[in-house]
TORVEX-989257 format. One record per residue (C-alpha): residue number from 1; residue in three letters; x, y, z. Coordinates in Angstrom, 3 decimals, decimal comma. Example, Ala and Ser with C-alpha at 12.3 -4.5 7.8 and 13.67 -1.06 7.14 Angstrom:
# residues 2
[site 1; 'ala'; [12,300; -4,500; 7,800]]
[site 2; 'ser'; [13,670; -1,060; 7,140]]
# end
This chain:
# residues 305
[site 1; 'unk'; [206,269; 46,984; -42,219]]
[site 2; 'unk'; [208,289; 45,191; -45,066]]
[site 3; 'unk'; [210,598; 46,822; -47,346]]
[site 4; 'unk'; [208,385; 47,058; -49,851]]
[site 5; 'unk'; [205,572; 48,385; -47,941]]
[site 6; 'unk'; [208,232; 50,951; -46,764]]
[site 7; 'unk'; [208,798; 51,965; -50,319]]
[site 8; 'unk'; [205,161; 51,808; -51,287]]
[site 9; 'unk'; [204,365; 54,390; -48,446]]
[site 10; 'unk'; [207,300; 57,063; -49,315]]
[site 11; 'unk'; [206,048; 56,439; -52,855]]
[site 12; 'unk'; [202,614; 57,204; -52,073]]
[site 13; 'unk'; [203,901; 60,236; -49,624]]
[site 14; 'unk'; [205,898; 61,686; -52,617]]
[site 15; 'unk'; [202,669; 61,369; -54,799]]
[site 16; 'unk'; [199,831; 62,260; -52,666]]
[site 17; 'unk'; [202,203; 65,168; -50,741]]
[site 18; 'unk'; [202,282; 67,055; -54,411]]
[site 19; 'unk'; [198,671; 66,620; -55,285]]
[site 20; 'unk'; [197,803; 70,163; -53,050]]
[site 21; 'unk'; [200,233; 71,830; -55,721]]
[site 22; 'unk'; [198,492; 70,526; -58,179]]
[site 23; 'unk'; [194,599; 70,912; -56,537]]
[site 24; 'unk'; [196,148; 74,686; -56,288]]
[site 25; 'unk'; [196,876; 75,531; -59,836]]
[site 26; 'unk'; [193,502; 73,416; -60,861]]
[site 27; 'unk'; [191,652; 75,822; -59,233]]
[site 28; 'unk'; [192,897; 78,759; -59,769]]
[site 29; 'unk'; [191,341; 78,477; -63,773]]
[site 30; 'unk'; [187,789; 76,114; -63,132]]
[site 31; 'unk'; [185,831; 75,214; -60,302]]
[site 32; 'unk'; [186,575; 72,605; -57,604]]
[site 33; 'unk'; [183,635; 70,163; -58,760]]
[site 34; 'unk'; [184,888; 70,387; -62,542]]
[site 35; 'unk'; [188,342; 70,024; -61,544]]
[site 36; 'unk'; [187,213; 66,792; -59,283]]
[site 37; 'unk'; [184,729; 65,776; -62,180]]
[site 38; 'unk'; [187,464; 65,576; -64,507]]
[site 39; 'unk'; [189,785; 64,044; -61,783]]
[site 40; 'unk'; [188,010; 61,329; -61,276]]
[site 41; 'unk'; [186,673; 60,582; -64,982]]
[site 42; 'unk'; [190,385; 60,154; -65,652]]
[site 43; 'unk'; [191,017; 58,163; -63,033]]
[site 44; 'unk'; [188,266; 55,722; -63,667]]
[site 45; 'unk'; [189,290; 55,454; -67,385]]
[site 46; 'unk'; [193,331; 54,779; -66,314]]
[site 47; 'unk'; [191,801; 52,010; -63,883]]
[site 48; 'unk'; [189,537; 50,229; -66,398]]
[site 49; 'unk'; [192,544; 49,927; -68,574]]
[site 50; 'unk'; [194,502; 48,154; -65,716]]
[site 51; 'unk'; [191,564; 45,860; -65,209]]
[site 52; 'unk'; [191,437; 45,336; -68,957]]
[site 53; 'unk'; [195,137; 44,708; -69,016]]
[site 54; 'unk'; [195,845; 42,263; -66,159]]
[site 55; 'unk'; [191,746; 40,468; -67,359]]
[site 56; 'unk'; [190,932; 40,954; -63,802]]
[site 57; 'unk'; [187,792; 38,828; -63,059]]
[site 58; 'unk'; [185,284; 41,222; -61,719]]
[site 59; 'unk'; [183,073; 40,577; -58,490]]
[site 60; 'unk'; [179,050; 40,322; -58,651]]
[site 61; 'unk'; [178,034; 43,922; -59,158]]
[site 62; 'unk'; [174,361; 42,983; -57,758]]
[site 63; 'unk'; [176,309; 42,317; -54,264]]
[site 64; 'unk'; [179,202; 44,691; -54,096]]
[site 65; 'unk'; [177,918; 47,545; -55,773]]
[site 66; 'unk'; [176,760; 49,734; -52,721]]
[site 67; 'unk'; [180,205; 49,221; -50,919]]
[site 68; 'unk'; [181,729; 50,774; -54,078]]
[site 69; 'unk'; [178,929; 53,640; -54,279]]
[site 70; 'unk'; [180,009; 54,284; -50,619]]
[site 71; 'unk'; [183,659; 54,638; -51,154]]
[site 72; 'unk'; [183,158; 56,431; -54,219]]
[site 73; 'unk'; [181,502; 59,070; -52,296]]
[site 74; 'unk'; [183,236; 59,158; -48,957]]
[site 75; 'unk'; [186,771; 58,137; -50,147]]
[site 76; 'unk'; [187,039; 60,458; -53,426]]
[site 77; 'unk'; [184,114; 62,749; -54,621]]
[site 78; 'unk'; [183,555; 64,208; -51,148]]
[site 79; 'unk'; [186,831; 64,866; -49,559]]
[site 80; 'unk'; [188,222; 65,756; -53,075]]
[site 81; 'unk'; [185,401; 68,885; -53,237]]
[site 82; 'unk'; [185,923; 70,068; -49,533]]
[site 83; 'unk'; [189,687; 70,126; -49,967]]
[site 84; 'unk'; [189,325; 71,856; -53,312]]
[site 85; 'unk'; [186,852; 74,368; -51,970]]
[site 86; 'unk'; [188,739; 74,189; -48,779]]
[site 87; 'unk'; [192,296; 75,724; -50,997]]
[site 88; 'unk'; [190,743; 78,352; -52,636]]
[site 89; 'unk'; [191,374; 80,243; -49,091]]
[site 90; 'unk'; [193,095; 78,369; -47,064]]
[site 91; 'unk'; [197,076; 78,781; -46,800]]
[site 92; 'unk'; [198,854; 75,245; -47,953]]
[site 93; 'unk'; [200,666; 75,487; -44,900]]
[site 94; 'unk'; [197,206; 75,338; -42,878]]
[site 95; 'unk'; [195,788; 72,540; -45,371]]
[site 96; 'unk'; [198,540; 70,515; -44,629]]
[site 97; 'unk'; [198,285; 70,306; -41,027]]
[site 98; 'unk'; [194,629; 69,948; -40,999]]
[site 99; 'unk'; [194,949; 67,347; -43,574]]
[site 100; 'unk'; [197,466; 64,891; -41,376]]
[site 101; 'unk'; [194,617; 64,696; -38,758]]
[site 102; 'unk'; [193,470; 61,476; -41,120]]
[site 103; 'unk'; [194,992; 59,271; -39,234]]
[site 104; 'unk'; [193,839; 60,720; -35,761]]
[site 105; 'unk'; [190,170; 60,139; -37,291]]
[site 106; 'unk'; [191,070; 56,729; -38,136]]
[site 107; 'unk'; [192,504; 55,876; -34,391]]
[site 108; 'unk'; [189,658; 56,911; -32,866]]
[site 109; 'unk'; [186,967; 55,176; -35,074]]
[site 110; 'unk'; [189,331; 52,143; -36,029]]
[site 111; 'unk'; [188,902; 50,095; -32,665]]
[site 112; 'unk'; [184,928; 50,320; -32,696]]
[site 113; 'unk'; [185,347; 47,750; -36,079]]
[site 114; 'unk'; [188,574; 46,382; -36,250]]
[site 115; 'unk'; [189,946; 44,334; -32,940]]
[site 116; 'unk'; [193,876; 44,792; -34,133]]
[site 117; 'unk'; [194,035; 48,213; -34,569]]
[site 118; 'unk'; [192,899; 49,127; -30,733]]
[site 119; 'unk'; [194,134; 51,672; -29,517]]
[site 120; 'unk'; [197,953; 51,811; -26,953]]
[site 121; 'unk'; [200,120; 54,691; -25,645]]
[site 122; 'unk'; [203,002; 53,674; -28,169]]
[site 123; 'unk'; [200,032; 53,957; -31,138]]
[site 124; 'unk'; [198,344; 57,288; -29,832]]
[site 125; 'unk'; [201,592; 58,650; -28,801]]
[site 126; 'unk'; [203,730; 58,315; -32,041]]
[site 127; 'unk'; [200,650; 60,174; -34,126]]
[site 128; 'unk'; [201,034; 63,028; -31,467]]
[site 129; 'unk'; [204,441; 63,413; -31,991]]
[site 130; 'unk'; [204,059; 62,953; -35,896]]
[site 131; 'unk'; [201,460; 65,384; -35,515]]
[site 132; 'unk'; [203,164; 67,879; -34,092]]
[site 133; 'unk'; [206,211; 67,745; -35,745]]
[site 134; 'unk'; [203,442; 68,935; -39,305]]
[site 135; 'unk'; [202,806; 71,707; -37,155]]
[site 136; 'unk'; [206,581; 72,465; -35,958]]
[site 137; 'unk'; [207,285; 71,923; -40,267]]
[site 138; 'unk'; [204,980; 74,422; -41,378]]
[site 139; 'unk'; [204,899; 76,634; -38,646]]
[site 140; 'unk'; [207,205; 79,958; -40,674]]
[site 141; 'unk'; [204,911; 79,329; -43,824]]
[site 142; 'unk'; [202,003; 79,860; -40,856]]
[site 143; 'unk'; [203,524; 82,631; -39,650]]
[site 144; 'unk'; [203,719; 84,267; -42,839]]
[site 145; 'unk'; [200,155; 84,184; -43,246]]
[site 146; 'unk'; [198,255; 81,426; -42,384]]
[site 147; 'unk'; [194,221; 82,681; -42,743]]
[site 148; 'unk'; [193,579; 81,385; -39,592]]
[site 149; 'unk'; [189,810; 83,226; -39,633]]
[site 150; 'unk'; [188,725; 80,907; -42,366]]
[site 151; 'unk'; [186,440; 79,279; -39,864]]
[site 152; 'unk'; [184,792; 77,570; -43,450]]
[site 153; 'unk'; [187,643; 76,452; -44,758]]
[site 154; 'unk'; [189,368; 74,584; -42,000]]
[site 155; 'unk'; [185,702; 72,941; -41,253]]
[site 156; 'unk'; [186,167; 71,439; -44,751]]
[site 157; 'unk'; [189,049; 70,562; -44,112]]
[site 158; 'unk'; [188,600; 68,605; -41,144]]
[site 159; 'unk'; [184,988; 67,389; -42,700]]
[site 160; 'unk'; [187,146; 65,772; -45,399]]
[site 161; 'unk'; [189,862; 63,962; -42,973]]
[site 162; 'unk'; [186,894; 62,624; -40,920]]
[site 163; 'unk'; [185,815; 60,717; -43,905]]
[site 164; 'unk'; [189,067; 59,544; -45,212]]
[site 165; 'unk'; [189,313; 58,144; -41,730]]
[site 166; 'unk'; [185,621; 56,284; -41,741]]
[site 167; 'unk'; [186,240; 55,591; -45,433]]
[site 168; 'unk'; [189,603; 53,486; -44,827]]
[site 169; 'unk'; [187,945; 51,614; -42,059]]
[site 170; 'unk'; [185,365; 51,233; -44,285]]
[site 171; 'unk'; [187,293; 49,709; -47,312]]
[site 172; 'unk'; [189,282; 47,288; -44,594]]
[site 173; 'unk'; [186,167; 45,412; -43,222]]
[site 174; 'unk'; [184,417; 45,312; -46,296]]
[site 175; 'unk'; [186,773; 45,214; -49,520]]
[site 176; 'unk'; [189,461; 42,101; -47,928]]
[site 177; 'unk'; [190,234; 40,002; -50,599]]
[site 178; 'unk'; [189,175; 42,108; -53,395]]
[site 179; 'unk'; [191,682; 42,691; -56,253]]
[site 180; 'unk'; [193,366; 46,472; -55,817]]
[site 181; 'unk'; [192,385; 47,615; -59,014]]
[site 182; 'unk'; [189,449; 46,233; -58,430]]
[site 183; 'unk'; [188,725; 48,563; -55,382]]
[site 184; 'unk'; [189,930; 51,473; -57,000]]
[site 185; 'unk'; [188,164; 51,116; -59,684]]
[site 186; 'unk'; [184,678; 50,344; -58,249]]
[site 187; 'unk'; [185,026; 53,808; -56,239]]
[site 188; 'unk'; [186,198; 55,330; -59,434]]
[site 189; 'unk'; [183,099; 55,046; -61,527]]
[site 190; 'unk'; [180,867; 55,514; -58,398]]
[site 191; 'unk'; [182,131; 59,015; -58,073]]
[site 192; 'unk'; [182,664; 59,544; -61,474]]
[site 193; 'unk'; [178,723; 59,074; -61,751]]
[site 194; 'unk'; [177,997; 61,423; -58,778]]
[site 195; 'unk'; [180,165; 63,958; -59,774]]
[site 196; 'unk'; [178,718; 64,022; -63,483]]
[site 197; 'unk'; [175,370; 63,763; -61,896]]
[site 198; 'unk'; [175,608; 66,996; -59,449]]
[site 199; 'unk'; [178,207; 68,935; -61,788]]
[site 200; 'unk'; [175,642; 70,858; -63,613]]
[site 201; 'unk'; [173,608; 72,099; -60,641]]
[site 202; 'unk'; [177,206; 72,810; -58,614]]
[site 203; 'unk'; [178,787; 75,045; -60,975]]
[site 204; 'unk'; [177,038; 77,320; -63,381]]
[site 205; 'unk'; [177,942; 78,527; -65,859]]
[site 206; 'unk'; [180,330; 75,428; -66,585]]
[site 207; 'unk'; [183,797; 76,355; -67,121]]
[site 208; 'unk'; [186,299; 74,327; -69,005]]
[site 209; 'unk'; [190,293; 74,265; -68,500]]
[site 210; 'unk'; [191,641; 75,962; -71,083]]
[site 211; 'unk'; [195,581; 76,506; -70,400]]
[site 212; 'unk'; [197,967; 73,361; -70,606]]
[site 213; 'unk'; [198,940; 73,559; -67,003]]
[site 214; 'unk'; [195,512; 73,120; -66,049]]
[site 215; 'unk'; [195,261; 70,387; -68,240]]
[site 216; 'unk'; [198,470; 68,519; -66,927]]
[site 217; 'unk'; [196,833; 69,296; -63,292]]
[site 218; 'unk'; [194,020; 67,383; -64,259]]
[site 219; 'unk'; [196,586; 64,500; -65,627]]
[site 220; 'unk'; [198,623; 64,510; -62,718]]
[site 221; 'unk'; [195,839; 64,265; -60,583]]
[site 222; 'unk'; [193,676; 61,740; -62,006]]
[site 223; 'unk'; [196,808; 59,104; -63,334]]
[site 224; 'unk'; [199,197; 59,453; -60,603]]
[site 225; 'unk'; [197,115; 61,198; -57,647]]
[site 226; 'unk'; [194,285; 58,902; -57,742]]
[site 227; 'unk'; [194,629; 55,967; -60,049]]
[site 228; 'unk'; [198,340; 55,051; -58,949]]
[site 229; 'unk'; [198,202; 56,219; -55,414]]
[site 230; 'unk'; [194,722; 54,582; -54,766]]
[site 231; 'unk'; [196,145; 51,316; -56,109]]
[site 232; 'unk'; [199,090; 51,406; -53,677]]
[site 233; 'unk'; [196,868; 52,872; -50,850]]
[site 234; 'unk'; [194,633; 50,055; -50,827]]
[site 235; 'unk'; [197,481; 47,766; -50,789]]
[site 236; 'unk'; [198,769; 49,790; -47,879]]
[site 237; 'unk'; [195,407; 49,430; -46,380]]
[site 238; 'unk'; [195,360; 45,731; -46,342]]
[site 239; 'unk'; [199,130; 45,000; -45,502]]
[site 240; 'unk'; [199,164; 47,330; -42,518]]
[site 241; 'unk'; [195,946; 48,249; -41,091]]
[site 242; 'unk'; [193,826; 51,825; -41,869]]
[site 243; 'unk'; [195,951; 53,703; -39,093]]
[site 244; 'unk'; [199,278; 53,032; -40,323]]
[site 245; 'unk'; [198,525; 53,647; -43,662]]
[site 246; 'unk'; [196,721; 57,087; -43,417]]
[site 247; 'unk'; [199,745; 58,009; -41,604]]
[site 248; 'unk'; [200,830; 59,033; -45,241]]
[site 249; 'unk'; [199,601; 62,012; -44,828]]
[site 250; 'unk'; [202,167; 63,087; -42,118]]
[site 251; 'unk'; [204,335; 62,518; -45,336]]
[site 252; 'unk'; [202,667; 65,333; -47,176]]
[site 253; 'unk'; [204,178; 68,848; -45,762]]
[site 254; 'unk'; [207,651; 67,604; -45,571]]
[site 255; 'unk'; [207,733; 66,409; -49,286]]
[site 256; 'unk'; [206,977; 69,437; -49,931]]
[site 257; 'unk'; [209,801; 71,107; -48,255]]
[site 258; 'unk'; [212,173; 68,682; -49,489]]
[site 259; 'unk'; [210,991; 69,559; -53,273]]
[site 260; 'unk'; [211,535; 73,377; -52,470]]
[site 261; 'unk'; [214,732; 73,040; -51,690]]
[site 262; 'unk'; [215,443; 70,504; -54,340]]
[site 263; 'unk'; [214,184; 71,871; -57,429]]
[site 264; 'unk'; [213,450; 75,783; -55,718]]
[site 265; 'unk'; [216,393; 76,148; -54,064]]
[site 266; 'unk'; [214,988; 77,091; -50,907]]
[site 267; 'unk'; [216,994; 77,387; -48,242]]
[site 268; 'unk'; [216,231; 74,515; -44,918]]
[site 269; 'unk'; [215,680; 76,250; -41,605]]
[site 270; 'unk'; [216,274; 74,440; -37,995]]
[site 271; 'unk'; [212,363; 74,119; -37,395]]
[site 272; 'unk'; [211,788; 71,916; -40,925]]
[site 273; 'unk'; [214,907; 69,439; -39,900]]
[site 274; 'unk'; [213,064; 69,749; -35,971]]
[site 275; 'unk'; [209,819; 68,872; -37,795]]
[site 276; 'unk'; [210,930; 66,622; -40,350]]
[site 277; 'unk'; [212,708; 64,459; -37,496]]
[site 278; 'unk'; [209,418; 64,714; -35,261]]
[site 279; 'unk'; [207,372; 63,346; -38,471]]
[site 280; 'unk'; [209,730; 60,467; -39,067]]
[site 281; 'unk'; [209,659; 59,386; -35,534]]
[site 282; 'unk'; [206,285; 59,497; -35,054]]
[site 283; 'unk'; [205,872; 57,171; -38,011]]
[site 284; 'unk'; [208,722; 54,838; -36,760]]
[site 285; 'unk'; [207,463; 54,685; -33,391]]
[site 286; 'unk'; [203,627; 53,597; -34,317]]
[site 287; 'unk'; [205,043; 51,138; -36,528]]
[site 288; 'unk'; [207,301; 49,647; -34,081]]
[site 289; 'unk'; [203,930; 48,342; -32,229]]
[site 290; 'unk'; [203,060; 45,081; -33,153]]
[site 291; 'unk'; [199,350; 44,198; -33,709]]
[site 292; 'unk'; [197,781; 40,313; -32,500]]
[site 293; 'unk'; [197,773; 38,261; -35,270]]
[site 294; 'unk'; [194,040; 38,881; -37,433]]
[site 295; 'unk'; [191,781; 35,741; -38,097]]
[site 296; 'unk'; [192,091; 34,997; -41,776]]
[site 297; 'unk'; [189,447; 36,797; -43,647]]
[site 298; 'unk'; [188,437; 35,019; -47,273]]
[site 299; 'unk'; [186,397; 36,914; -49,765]]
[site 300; 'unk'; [183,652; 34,382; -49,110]]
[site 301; 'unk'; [183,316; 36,029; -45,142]]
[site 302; 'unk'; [184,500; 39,611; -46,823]]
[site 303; 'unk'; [181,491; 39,727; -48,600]]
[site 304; 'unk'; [179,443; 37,704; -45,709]]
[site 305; 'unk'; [180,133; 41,211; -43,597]]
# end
């Protein structure tokens, strides 16, 4: 990866890796599908002022619209309600291993659609490693209490990195040459119409934030956890391939160590420098592999797919 993709993915890390903080404190006032509902609702309205600023020329709804509907579902308003449910009993130490098997997911279904991102020993074995080294991160916040008989919760869980992983394939084959904000946006108001659709039948009676933190979890979530970080995913996405850029999410546990002991204080044990290395060189060493050059794809054969 370039430089700047470099920066865009530790940027994206930092982002994404304090969204569970935030999903956390949502929940604990209203529901996971009004805390998504209003996620996404702010999302959508960040990214159609984007579009409005930079006069983006928009693609022929008639065409593209189902590719958007499917993202909007499988890349936002589904994962975001089975890792909201998922938190109201899972540890974060447990979410946040079962959330960096994304880009497992991905390396499995990946080579099926996409010929460059096949599947090698340097590939498989740097997302072990990266893999592992989550698990060797979080594994004292585990011990402390991990709810490991939460058979419901981790199913989520993993039902929720399974489509992230189809979803990013998804968006590669069939969003090339689209505009970013364009992307995000599209998915945006898909799931902002599904969520307002189902949100009365979900939760009943509907309950409203009412307390500021709530309300700047809902901020956080919606400007910089899904209408910033979706913009610089998808250009992730496209630069790098869906494997390498779902490998984010190995990103997530140890930004939130570092923060602890940043702005908490908390004191760094030998397993989160272990894990923290393990993470890093699992990221280093898929990226090191070098995929065969991709045929040129045009929005004219984009949209042919």
């Amino acid at each position: 990866m370039t430089l700047k993709n470099w920066l865009i993915f530790l940027a994206l890390g930092t982002i994404w890796g304090s969204s569970f903080l935030w999903i956390k404190v949502g929940v604990g006032e209203i529901g996971p599908f009004m805390l998504v509902t209003l996620r996404v609702v702010v999302a959508f309205t960040a990214l159609a002022l984007v579009i409005a600023r930079k006069r983006t020329i928009l693609p022929d709804l008639r065409r593209t619209w189902w590719i958007f509907a499917v993202l909007g579902l499988f890349n936002l308003a589904v994962p975001f309600v089975l890792i909201s449910t998922a938190e109201q009993s899972l540890s974060s130490g447990l979410a946040a291993i079962l959330n960096a098997t994304v880009p497992l997911f991905t390396l499995v279904i990946a080579p099926f659609f996409i010929s460059e991102e096949r599947m090698t020993l340097p590939r498989l074995g740097g997302l072990l490693v990266g893999f592992a080294g989550v698990v060797v991160l979080m594994s004292d916040e585990l011990r402390a209490g991990a709810n490991w008989g939460d058979l419901k919760g981790q199913a989520l869980m993993l039902l929720a990195t399974f489509s992230y992983g189809a979803a990013s394939v998804f968006a590669r084959l069939k969003t090339r040459g689209m505009p970013v904000e364009v992307q995000a946006g599209g998915q945006a108001l898909f799931a902002s119409l599904a969520m307002l659709a189902i949100l009365p039948f979900a939760e009943n009676p509907l309950v409203f934030p009412r307390l500021p933190i709530t309300w700047l979890a809902v901020l956080w979530l919606g400007v910089l956890g899904t209408c910033l970080a979706t913009l610089m995913y998808y250009y992730l996405l496209h630069e790098v391939g869906p494997t390498r850029a779902t490998l984010v999410t190995y990103l997530f546990p140890l930004v939130g160590v570092v923060l602890g002991a940043v702005f908490l204080r908390e004191r760094l044990q030998v397993w989160h420098l272990l894990g923290g290395a393990m993470i890093l060189s699992g990221i280093v060493l898929v990226n090191r592999y070098k995929p065969p050059a991709a045929v040129a794809v045009t929005p004219e054969t984009a949209q042919a797919d």
